[in-house]
C-alpha positions as CSV (number, residue, x, y, z in Angstrom):
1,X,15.5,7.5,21.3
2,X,19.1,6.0,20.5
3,X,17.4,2.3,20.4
4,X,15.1,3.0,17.9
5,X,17.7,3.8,15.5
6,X,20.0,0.7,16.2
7,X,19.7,-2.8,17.0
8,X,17.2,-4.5,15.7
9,X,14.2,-2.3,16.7
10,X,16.3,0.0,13.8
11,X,16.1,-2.7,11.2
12,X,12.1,-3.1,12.2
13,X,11.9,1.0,11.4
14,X,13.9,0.5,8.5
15,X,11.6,-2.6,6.9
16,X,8.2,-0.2,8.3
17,X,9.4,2.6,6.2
18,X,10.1,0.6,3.0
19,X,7.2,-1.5,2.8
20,X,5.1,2.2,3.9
21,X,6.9,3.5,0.4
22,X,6.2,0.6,-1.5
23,X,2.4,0.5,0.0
24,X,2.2,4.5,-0.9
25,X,3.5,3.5,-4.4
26,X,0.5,0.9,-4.9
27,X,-1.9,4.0,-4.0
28,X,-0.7,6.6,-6.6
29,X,-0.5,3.3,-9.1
30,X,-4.4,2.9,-8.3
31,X,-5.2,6.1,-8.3
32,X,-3.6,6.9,-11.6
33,X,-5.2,4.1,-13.5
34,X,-8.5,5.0,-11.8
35,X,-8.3,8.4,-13.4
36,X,-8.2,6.6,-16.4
37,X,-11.4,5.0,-16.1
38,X,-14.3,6.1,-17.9
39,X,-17.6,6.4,-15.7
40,X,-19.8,5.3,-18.3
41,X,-19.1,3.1,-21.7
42,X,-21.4,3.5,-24.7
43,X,-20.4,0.7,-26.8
44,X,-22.3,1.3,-30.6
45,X,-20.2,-0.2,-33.2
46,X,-16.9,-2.0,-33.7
47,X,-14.6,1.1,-33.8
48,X,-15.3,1.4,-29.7
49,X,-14.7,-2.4,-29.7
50,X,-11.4,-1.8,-28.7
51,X,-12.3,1.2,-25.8
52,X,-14.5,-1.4,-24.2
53,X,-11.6,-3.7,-23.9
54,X,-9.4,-1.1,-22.8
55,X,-11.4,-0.5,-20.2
56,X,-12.7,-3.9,-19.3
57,X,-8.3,-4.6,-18.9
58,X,-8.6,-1.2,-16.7
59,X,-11.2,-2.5,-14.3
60,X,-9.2,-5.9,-13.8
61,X,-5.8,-4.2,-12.9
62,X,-7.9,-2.1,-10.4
63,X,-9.9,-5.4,-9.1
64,X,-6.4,-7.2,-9.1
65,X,-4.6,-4.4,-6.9
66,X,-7.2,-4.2,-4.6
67,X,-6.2,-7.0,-1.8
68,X,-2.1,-6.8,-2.3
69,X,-3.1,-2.7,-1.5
70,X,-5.3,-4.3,1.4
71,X,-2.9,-6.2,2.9
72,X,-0.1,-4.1,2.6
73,X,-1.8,-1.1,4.4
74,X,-3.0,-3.9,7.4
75,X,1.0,-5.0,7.6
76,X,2.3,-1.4,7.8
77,X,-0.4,-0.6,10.6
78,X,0.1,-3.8,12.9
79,X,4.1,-3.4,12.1
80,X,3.9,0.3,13.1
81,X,1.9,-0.3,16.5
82,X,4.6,-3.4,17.3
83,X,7.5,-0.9,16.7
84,X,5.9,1.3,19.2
85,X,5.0,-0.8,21.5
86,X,8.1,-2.5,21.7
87,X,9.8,0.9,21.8
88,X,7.8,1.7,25.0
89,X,8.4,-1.6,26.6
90,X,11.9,-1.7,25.8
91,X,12.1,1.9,27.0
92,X,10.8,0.6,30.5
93,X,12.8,-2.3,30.9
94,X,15.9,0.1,30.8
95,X,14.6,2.8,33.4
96,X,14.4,0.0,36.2
């Protein structure tokens, strides 16, 4: 347990837990604009001109969010099963 904390398998836990906070950031950031969104848009008249833009600048910061959220969850995951693997396998070279 001691080599997780230090060396550099530490500073690999270290970097895993920031970029998890950062990736868990990007979530509640997407989830609160998506409250935001309107199901459906009846556009009438000029007055809701500027509601359909609103939410036409909505749905691209959503659309826009989307792969950075992607790839940040697929970088956690594969930098979280490395940690552990190398914890185990650095855990068995020292046993021997």
């Amino acid at each position: 347990m001691e080599a997780l904390l230090t060396g550099w398998l530490g500073k690999m836990l270290l970097l895993w837990a920031i970029l998890t906070v950062l990736w868990l950031i990007l979530l509640g950031y997407r989830s609160f604009l998506a409250s935001r969104e309107e199901d459906q848009l009846f556009i009438s008249g000029k007055g809701e001109d500027v509601g359909a833009q609103d939410q036409r600048e909505l749905a691209a910061k959503l659309d826009r969010l989307g792969k950075p959220i992607l790839a940040m969850g697929i970088t956690v995951g594969v930098l979280f099963v490395t940690i552990i693997g190398l914890w185990i396998w650095n855990g068995l070279q020292t046993n021997i």
